[in-house]
C-alpha positions in Angstrom: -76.7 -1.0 -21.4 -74.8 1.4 -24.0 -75.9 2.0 -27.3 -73.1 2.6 -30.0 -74.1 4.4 -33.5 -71.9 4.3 -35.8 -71.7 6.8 -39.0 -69.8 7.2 -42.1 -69.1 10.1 -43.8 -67.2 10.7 -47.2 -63.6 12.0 -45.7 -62.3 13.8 -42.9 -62.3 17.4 -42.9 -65.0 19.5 -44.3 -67.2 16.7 -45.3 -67.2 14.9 -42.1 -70.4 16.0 -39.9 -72.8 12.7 -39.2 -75.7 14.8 -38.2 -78.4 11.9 -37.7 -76.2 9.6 -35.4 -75.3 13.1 -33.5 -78.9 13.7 -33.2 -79.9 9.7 -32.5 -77.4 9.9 -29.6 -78.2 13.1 -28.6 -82.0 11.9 -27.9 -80.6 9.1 -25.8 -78.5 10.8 -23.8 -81.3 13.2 -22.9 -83.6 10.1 -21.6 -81.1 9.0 -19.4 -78.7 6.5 -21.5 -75.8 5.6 -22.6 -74.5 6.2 -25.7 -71.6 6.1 -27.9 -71.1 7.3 -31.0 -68.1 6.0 -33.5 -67.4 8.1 -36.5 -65.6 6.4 -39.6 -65.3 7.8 -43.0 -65.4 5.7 -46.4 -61.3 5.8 -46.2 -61.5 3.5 -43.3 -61.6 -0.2 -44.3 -64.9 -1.3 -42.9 -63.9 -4.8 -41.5 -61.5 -3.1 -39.4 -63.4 -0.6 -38.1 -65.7 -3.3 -36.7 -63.4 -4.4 -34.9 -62.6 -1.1 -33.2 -66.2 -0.6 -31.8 -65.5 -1.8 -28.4 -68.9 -3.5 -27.4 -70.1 -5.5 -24.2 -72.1 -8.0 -23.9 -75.8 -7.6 -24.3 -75.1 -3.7 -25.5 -76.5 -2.8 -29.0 -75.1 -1.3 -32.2 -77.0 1.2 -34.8 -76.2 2.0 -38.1 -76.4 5.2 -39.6 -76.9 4.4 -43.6 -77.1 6.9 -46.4 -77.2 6.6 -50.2 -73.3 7.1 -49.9 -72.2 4.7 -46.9 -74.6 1.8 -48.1 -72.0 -0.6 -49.4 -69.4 0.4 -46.9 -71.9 -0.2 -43.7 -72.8 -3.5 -45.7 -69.5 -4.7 -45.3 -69.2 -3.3 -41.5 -72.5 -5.5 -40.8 -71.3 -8.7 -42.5 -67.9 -8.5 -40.6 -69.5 -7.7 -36.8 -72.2 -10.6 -37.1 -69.1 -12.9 -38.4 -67.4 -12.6 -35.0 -70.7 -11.8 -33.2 -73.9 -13.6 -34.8 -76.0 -12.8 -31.9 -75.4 -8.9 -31.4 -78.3 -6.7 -31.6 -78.1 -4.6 -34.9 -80.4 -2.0 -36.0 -80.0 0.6 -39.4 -81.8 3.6 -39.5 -81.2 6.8 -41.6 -82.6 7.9 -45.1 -81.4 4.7 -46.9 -83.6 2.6 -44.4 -86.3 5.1 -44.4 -86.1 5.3 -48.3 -86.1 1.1 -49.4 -86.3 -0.5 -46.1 -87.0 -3.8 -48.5 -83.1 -4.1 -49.7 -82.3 -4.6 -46.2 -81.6 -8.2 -44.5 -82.8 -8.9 -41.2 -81.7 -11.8 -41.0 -78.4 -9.9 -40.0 -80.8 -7.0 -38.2 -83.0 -7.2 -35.4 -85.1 -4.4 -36.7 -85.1 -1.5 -38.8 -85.8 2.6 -38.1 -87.8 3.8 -40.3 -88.7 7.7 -40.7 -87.2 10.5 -38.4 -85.3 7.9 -35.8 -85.1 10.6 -32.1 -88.3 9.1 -30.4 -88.4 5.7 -32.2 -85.2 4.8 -31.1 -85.3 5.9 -27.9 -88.5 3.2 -27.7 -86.9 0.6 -29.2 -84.0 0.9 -26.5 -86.7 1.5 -23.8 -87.8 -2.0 -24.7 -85.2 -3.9 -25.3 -83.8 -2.7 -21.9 -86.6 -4.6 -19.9 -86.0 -7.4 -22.4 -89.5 -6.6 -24.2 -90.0 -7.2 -28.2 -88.8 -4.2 -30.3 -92.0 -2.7 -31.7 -93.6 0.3 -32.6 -94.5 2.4 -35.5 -90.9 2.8 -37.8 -89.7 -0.1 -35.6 -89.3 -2.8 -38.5 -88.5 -6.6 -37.3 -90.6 -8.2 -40.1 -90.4 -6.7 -43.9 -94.3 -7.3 -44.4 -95.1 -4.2 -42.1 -93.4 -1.4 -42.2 -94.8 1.4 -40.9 -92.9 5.2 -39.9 -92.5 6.4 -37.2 -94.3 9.5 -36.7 -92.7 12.7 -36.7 -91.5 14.5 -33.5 -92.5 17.8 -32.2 -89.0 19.5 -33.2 -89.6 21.5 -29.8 -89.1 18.5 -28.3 -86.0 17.2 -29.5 -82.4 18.3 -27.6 -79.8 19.6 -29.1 -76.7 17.8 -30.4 -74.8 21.0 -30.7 -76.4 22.7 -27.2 -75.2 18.8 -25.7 -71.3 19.3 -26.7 -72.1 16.6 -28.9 -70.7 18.5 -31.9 -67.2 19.4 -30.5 -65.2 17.3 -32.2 -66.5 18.5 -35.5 -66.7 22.1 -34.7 -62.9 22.6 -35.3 -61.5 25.9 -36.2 -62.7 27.3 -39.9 -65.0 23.5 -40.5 -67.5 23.3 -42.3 -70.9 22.3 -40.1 -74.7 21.4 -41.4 -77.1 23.6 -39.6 -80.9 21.9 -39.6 -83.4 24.6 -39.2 -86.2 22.7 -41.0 -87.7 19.2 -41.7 -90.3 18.5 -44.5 -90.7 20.5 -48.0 -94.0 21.8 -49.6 -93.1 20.8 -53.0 -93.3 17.6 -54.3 -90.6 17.2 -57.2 -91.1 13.6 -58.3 -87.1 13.1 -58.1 -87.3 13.9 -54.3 -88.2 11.4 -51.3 -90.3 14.4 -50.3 -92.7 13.4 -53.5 -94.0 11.2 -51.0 -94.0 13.0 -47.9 -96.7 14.7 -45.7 -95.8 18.3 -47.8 -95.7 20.1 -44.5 -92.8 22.3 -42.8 -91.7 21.9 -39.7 -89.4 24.7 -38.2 -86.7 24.4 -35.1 -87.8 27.1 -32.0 -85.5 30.0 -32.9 -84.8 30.3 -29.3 -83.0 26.9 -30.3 -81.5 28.6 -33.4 -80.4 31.8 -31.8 -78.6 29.5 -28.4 -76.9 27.1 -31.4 -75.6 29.9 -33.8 -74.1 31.7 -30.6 -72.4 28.4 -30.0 -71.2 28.0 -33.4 -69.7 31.4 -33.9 -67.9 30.9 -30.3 -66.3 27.7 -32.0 -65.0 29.5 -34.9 -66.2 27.4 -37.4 -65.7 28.5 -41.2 -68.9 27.2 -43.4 -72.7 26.6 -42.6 -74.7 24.6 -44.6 -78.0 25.3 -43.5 -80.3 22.6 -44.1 -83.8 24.1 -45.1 -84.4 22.9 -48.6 -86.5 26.1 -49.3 -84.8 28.8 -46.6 -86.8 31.7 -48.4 -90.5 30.1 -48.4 -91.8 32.5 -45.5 -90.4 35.9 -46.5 -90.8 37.2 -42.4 -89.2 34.3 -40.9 -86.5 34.4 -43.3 -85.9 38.0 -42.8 -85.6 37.3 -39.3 -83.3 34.5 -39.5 -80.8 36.8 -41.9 -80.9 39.5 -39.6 -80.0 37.5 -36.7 -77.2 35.9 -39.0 -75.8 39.4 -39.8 -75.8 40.9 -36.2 -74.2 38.0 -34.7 -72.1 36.3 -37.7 -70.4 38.0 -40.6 -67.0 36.0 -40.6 -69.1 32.7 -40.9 -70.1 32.0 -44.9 -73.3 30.1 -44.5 -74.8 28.1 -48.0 -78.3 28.6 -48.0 -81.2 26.2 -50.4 -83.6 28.8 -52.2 -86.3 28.7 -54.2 -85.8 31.7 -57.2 -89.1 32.3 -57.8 -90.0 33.5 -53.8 -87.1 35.8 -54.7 -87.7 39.7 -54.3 -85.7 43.0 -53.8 -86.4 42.9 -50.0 -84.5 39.5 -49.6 -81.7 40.2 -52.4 -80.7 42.9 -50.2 -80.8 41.3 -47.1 -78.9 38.1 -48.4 -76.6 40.9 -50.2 -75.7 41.9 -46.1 -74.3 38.3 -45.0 -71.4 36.5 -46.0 -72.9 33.7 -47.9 -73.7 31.9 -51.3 -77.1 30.5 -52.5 -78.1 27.2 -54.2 -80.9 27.3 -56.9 -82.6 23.9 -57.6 -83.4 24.5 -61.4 -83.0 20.6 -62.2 -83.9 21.5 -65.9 -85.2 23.9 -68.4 -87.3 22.0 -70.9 -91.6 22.8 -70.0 -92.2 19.7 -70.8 -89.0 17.8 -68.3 -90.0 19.8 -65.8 -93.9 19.4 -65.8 -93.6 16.4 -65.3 -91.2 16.5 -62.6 -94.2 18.6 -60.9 -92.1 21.6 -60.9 -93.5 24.8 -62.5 -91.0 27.4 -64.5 -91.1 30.2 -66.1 -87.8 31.4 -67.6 -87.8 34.9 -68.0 -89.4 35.1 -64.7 -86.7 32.8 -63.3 -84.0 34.5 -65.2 -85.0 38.4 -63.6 -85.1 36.5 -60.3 -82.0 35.4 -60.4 -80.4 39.2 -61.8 -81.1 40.1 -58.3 -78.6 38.2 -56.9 -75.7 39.5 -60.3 -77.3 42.4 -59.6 -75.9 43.1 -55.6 -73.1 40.2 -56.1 -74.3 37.6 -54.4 -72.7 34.3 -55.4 -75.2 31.3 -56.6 -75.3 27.9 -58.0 -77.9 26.5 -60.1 -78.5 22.3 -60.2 -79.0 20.2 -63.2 -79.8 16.8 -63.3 -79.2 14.2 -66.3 -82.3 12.4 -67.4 -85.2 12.9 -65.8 -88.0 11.7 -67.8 -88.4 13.3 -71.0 -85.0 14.3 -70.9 -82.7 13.8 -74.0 -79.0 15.2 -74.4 -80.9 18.2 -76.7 -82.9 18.9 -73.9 -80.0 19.0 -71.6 -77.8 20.9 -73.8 -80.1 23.8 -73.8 -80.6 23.5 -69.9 -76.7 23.6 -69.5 -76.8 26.9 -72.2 -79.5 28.7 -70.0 -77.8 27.7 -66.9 -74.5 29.0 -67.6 -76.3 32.0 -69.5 -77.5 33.0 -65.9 -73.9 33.4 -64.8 -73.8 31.3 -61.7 -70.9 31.0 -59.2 -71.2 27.0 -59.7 -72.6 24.7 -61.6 -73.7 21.0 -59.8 -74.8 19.0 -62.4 -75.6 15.1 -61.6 -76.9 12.4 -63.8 -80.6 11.2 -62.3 -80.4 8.7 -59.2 -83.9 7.0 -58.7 -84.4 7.0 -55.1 -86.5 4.2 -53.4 -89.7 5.7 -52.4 -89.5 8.5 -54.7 -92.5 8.8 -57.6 -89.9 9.0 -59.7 -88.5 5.4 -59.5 -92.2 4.0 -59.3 -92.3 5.8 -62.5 -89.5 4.2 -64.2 -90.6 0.9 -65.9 -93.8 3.4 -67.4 -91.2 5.9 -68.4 -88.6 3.1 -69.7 -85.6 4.3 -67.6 -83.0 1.7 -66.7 -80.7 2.5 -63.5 -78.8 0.7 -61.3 -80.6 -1.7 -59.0 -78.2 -0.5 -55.6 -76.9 2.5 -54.1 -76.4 5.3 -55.8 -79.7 3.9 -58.5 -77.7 6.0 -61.0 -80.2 6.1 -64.7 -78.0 4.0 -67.3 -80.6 5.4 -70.2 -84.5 5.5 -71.2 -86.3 5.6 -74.6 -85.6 9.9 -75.0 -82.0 9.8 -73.7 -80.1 6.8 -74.9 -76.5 5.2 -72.7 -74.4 6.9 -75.3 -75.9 10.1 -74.8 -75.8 9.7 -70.8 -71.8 9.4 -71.4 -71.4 12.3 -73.2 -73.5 14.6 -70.9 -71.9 12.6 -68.1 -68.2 14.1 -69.7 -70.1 17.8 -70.4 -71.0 17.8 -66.5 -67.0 16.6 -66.2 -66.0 19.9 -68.2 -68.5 22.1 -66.7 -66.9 21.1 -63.1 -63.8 22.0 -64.2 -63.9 24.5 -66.8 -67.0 26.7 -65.9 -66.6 26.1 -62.0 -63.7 25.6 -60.5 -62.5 28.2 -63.0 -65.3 30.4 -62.4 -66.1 31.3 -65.3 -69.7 32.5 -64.8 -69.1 36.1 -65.6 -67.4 35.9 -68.6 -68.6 32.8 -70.6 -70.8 34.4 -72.3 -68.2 36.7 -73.8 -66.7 34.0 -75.1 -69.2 32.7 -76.9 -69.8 35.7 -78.5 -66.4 36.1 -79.5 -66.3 32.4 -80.8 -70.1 32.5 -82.2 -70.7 29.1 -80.1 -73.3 27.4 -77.5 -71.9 27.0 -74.1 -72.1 23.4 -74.1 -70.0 23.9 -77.7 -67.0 25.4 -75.9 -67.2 23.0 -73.6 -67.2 19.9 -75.8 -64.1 21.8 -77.3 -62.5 22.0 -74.1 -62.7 18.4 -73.8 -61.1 17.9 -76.4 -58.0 20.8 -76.0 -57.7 19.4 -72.2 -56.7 15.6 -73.9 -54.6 17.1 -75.9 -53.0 19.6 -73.0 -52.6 16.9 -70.6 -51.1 14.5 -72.9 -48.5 16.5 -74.1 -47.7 18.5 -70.4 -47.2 15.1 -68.9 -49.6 16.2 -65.9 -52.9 14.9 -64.1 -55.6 17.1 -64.4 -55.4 17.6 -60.2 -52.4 19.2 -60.9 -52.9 22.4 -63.5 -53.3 25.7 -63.3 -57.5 26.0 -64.8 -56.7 29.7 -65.0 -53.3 29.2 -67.2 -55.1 26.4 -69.2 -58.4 28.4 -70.1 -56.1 31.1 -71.1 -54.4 28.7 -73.3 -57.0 27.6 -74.5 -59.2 30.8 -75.7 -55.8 32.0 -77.5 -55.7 28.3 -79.6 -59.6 28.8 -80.0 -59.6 32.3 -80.8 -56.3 31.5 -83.3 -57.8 28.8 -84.6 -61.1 30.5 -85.7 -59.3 33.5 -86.7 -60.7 36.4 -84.4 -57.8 37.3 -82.7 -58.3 40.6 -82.7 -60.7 39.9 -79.7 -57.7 38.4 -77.8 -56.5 41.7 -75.4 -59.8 42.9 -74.8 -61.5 39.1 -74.2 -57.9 37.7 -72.4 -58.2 41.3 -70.0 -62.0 40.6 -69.2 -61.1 37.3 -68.4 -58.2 38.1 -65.8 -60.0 41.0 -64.4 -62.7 39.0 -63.6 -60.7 35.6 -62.7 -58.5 37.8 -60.1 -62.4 38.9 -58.4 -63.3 35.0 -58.6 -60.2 34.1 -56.5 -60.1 36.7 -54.0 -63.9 35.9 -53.6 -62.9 32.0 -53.1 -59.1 32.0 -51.1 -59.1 35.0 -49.2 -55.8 35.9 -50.7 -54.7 39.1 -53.0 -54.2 38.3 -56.4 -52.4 40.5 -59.1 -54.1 40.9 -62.7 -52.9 42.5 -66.0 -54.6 44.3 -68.0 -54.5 45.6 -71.2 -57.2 48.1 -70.8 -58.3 50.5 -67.8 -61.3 49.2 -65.3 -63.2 51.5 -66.4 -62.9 50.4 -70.2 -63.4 46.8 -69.3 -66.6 47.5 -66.8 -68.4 48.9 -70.5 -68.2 45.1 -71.7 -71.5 44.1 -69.2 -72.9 45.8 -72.0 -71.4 46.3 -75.0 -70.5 43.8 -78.0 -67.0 42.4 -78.2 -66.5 44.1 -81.5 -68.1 47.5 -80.6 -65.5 47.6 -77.8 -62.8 46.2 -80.1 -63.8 48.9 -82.8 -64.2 52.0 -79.8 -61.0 51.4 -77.4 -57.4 50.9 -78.4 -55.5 48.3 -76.3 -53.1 49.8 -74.2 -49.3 48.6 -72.5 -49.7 46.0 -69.9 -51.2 47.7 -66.1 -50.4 45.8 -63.0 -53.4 45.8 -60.5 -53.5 44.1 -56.4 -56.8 43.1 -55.8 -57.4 43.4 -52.0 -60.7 43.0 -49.6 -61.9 46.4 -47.8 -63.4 45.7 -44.0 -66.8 46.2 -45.6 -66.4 43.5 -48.5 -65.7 46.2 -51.0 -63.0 45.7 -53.6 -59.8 47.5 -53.6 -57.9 48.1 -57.2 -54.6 49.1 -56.6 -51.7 50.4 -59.7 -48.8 48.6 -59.2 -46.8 50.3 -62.0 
């Protein structure tokens, strides 16, 4: 008997690593079965992919569902049991774990619900001596669920050890990397809000065999999946050293909590080749409280100098609408956020996950969503559906204005130089990109963020009649875009300037108009920007 698990991830390329079937298949393979696994991504029509999982009679088919994949695996279910009613389904993954009720087993024969390695493995155990599927996270009847328990992670095998991975580990990809399972926080948003608040760490035996394998396969990107990396300050210390003796042309994206943050860890971060992401959600005491996160902003803000401090890029998360959340509330988180000068922004509007306190919540909190995949909130009594749109197109501008044109470093010069909030100049920007793409004739995919911003500061600066910031805020702006790029492509950019480095390097920390009033402009310098073995920047005259 084979097993076949099916995933679907959002596009080829980067994007496309389906880590639970990998591991599903991998625990099958190690107890002596067969088992294939078919990869699809959401471009592939899913009627005809089910009819390109060549299946025999009596074999069985799992599902590998996500928030993302939901209606796309739907649609692969309803079209297999068309031409096959009487084929042995199962779905598993964090969608089945997370609201095993919206599932129909009247098209499954059971469910996997929880971590799937050892419950699957049962389930298959039994069905091969032709024995009812049960267990606990085995779900045949909706009335009882139960989870499965959760393995001993020394246990489990390897996908990557297995080979399993080599079709994904392609030259320069982009690969997740599970160290951990489980979180000690309970952040009402989070299905963790209603876990078992323990951590549970891979052997680093394990870790040390599967980063030697990944750096041998040349792949580009880790994710590492550890949704607090830095929560034991001597394991993590470990873990970066290894990472930096063995791996300094892989950029790995590491999950951190700011306030575990110290001087010992900045520099050790500060000695790898990778970015951080900061879960800051929101900044309003009373949003947060009751989100059962605890913040302190000064605190949080020092934390995060640490990182500006030794350059370490970072990106802080915002979510729309949590309760208690109005588009006042949000507009001050997006100003302290961007405030903090972060690489990247990832803002999303709330999704209210099955299982998550948060979604029990939402009838006592008022908050309307979307009844399916992705549970996106339409609006609630503090944050109305108009006011969801226009932080939904803020988030839109943000994305484009403050990250992809990494902006970060020298926002907040602009506001000073306009007198206006971040989320003002954004809201601005809006606007001015209408009007831009409108009368260029182009989609927004296709321009030059760097040309446009530029435009734009010289209509906003015209416009509001403080041009004489224009040279000295236009130079800062290059200077720092031309770092930005060589930072994110690799490739040597040239800059002009109107003032020296030196000059420009004094704006950190003085006014616009004391720098204005103290340095002259000067005619236009030339500068290559180019990448020194040890990560250091290179300024070279070209006139």
């Amino acid at each position: 008997m084979t097993i076949h698990l099916v995933s679907c991830c959002l596009e080829e390329g980067n994007l496309s690593y389906p880590l639970g079937a990998l591991c599903i298949q991998s625990s099958l393979l190690a107890k002596g079965f067969a088992c294939v696994h078919h990869p699809f991504t959401l471009a592939d029509d899913p009627r005809q992919a089910a009819g390109q999982v060549a299946y025999e009679q009596g074999e069985v088919i799992g599902l590998s569902v996500y928030l993302w994949n939901r209606l796309w695996m739907d649609s692969f279910l309803s079209a297999l049991k068309e031409e096959h009613p009487g084929l042995v389904v199962f779905a598993g993954g964090p969608e089945a774990t997370a609201n095993p009720q919206s599932f129909n087993l009247d098209s499954l024969s059971f469910l996997v619900v929880g971590e799937g390695e050892e419950a699957v493995v049962q389930a298959v155990q039994q069905l091969a001596k032709h024995q009812a599927v049960q267990g606990k996270g085995l779900v045949s009847d909706l009335k009882y669920i139960s989870y499965a328990p959760s393995p001993q992670l020394s246990e489990l095998s390897s996908p990557i050890l297995q080979g399993l991975a080599d079709p994904f580990l392609t030259e320069g990809a982009s690969v997740l990397w599970e160290m951990t399972r489980g979180c000690p926080f309970h952040c009402s948003f989070c299905f963790e809000s209603r876990g078992q608040r323990s951590v549970r760490h891979f052997p680093p035996e394990r870790l040390e065999a599967e980063l030697d394998y990944l750096v041998a396969h040349g792949v580009g990107e880790i994710y590492v999946l550890d949704p607090t990396f830095n929560m034991d300050k001597k394991r993590t210390l470990e873990l970066l050293s290894l990472i930096e003796a063995k791996s300094q042309a892989i950029h790995f994206v590491f999950e951190i909590r700011a306030e575990l943050l110290d001087k010992q860890l900045a520099d050790a971060f500060s000695r790898i080749n990778c970015s951080l992401q900061i879960g800051l959600q929101s900044s309003d005491p009373a949003v947060l409280k009751q989100a059962n996160r605890s913040f302190v902003p000064d605190s949080f803000a020092k934390k995060v100098a640490l990182l500006n401090d030794r350059g370490i890029p970072f990106g802080l998360d915002l979510i729309i609408g949590l309760p208690l959340d109005s588009f006042e509330a949000f507009t001050k988180s997006l100003d302290y956020a961007m405030a903090l000068k972060p690489s990247n922004l990832d803002i999303f509007p709330l999704s209210l996950l099955p299982g998550t306190l948060v979604a029990d919540q939402a009838a006592e909190f008022g908050i309307k969503h979307l009844k399916d995949a992705p549970y996106t909130i339409q609006s609630s009594p503090t944050f109305c559906e108009e006011d969801i749109l226009r932080a939904i197109r803020l988030k839109e501008a943000a994305d484009l204005f403050f990250t992809q044109g990494q902006a970060g470093m020298w926002m907040g010069k602009l506001g000073e130089a306009l007198e206006l909030k971040g989320h003002q100049i954004l809201t601005l920007f809006n606007s001015y990109l209408s009007f831009y793409l409108k009368k260029s004739g182009q989609r927004q995919e296709e321009i030059d963020i760097f040309s446009v911003q530029e435009a734009f500061v010289r209509s906003l600066l015209k416009k509001l009649g403080k041009q004489a910031y224009e040279p000295a805020l236009l130079s800062y702006m290059e200077l720092h875009q031309g770092i930005a790029f060589i930072q994110t492509y690799q490739e040597s950019p040239v800059i002009r300037l109107l003032y020296s480095l030196d000059e420009l390097s004094l704006l950190d920390r003085l006014s616009l108009e004391e720098f204005v009033r103290t340095y002259p402009e000067q005619e236009q310098q030339e500068f290559a920007i180019q990448a020194q073995e040890d990560g250091q920047l290179l300024f070279i005259p070209l006139k």
